[in-house]
N, C-alpha and C positions, 0 to 999 in steps of 0.2 A: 157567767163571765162578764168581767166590766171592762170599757173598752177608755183607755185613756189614750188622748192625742196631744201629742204636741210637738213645736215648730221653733225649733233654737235660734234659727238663723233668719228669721221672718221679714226684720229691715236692717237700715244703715244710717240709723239714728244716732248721733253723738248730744251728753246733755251738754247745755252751755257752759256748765263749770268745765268741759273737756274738752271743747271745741279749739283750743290753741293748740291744742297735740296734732290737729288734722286741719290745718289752715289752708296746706298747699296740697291738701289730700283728696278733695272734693271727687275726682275723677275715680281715685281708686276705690273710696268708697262705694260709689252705682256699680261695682264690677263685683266678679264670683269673691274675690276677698273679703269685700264687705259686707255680704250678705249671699242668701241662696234666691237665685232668680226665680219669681215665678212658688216657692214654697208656700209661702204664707195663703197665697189666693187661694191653692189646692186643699190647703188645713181645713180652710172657711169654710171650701163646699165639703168638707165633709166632715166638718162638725157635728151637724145635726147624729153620728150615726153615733160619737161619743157618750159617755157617761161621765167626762170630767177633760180638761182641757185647759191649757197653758201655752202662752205663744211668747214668744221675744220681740220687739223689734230696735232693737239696743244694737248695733253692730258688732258684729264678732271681734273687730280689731280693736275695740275697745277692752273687752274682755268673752272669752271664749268660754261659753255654757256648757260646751260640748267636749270639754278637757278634766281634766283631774289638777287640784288646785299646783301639785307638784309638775305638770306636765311641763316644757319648755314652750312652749304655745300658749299658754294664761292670756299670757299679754303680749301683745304682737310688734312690731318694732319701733311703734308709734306711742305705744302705749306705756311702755319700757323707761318713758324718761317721764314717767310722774314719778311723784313723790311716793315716800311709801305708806302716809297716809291716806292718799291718793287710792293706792291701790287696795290700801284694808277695805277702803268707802265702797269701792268695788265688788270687791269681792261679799262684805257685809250685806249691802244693798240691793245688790244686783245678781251677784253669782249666788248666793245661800238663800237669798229670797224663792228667785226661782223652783230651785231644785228641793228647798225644803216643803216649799208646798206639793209637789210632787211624791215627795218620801210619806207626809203624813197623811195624802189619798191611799196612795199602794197600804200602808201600815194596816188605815183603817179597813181595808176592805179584804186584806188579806185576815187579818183578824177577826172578821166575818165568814171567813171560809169559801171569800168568793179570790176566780182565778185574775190578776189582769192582766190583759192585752195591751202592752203599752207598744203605740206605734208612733215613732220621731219621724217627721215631713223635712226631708229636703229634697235639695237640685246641685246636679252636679253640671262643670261645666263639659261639653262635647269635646275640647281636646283640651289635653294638659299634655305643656313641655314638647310637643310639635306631635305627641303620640295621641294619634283618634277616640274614643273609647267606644267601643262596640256592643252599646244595648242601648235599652230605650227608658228601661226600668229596672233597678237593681233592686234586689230583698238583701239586706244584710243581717246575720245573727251567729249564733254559738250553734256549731253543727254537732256540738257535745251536748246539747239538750233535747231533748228529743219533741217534746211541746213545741220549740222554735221550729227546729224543721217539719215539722207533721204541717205546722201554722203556713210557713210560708213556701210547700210543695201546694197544700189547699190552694192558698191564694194566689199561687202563676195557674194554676189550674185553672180558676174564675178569670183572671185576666186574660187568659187564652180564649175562652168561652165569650168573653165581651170583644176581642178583638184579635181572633189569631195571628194577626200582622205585626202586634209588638211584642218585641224581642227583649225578654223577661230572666234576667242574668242573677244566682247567689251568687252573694258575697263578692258583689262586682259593681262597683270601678275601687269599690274600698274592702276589707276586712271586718267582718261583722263582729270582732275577737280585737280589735282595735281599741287603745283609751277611748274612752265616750262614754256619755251619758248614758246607756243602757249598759255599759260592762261593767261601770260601776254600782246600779241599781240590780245587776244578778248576785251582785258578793254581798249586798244585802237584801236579798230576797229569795235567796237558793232554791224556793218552794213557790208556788203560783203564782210569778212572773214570768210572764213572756214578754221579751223585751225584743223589737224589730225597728230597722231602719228601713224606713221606704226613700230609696233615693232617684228622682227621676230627672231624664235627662234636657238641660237646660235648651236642647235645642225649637221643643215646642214651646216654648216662651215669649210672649211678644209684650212687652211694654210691662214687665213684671207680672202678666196674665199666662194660666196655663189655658191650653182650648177644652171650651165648653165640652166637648166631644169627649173629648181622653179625661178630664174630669168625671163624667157623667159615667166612664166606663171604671173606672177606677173605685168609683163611688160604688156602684153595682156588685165589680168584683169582692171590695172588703166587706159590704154588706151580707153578699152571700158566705164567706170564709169564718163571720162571727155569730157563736151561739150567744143567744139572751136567756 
């Protein structure tokens, strides 16, 4: 098994050819809109466990990684009034850079007859629309694969075992069967792809750092969940 990681929503970077779009935007950018609190840090520590890795720190509301070029969330309502050369540059540049180097790791190494583990790092925010959201750690995936869920019953298992106190939720605060980046990467990969979202909850977050602590345990848990 080869473990790929990677972190769509890492920062809230705009380049300077874009930066008129988000001029009075500064504030919303530091916020869950503009990026996932706290993901990026938790990618880093656990890098080392990968065999291959890709992180973002482009802002979402720039262009969404984590979308299908079709979805109505591409470009977010800031982003909407470029041009549409603008957004090819984007999309070219940014969005198929990305994701095609991702396509041609999975290609190569399925065609080696090895499985991969591809696990996407974010953070959700603790309430959305006045409603709380009730866990600590969400696995998100297709409960119609049976790898995914074998994967990620394994891995609340180990997270239990590193910390029986967090409260370890599928397919929760999102749907795992939602447009994104790995439900697109199962329609072409039908066969040893195991695509997971690990989304954890923004409230352990302090200054875009997740704690050393739940790091260190998180790290232990996936370490123990994947074969080499």
């Amino acid at each position: 098994m080869k473990l790929l990681l990677t972190c769509e929503h890492g920062g809230a970077n705009i380049p300077k050819r874009f930066a008129s779009a988000f001029i009075n935007e500064k504030t919303t950018l530091q916020t869950h809109r503009g990026f996932d609190i706290g993901a990026l840090d938790l990618f880093k520590y656990l890098k080392p466990l990968a065999d291959f890795t890709n992180y973002s720190e482009t802002s979402r509301l720039l262009i969404e990684l984590n979308r299908s070029l079709h979805h109505k969330n591409l470009f977010s309502e800031y982003a909407k009034t470029l041009s549409n050369s603008d957004k090819e540059y984007l999309i070219t540049s940014y969005y198929k850079v990305y994701r095609n180097a991702l396509e041609q790791y999975i290609s190569k190494e399925i065609n080696k007859e090895n499985t991969v583990i591809h696990l996407a790092i974010h953070s959700f925010t603790p309430v959305l629309k006045g409603e709380q959201r009730t866990c600590d750690i969400g696995l998100l995936y297709d409960t119609e694969r049976a790898e995914e869920s074998k994967f990620c019953k394994t891995f609340k298992s180990n997270l239990h075992l590193e910390n029986p106190r967090l409260k370890t939720r599928f397919n929760y605060p999102y749907l795992g069967k939602a447009d994104g980046l790995t439900t697109y990467l199962r329609k072409q990969h039908p066969l040893n792809y195991i695509g997971i979202e690990l989304e954890v909850n923004q409230k352990f977050a302090s200054q875009n750092m997740m704690p050393s602590l739940l790091k260190h345990q998180i790290y232990g848990a996936l370490k123990a969940s994947i074969i080499k």
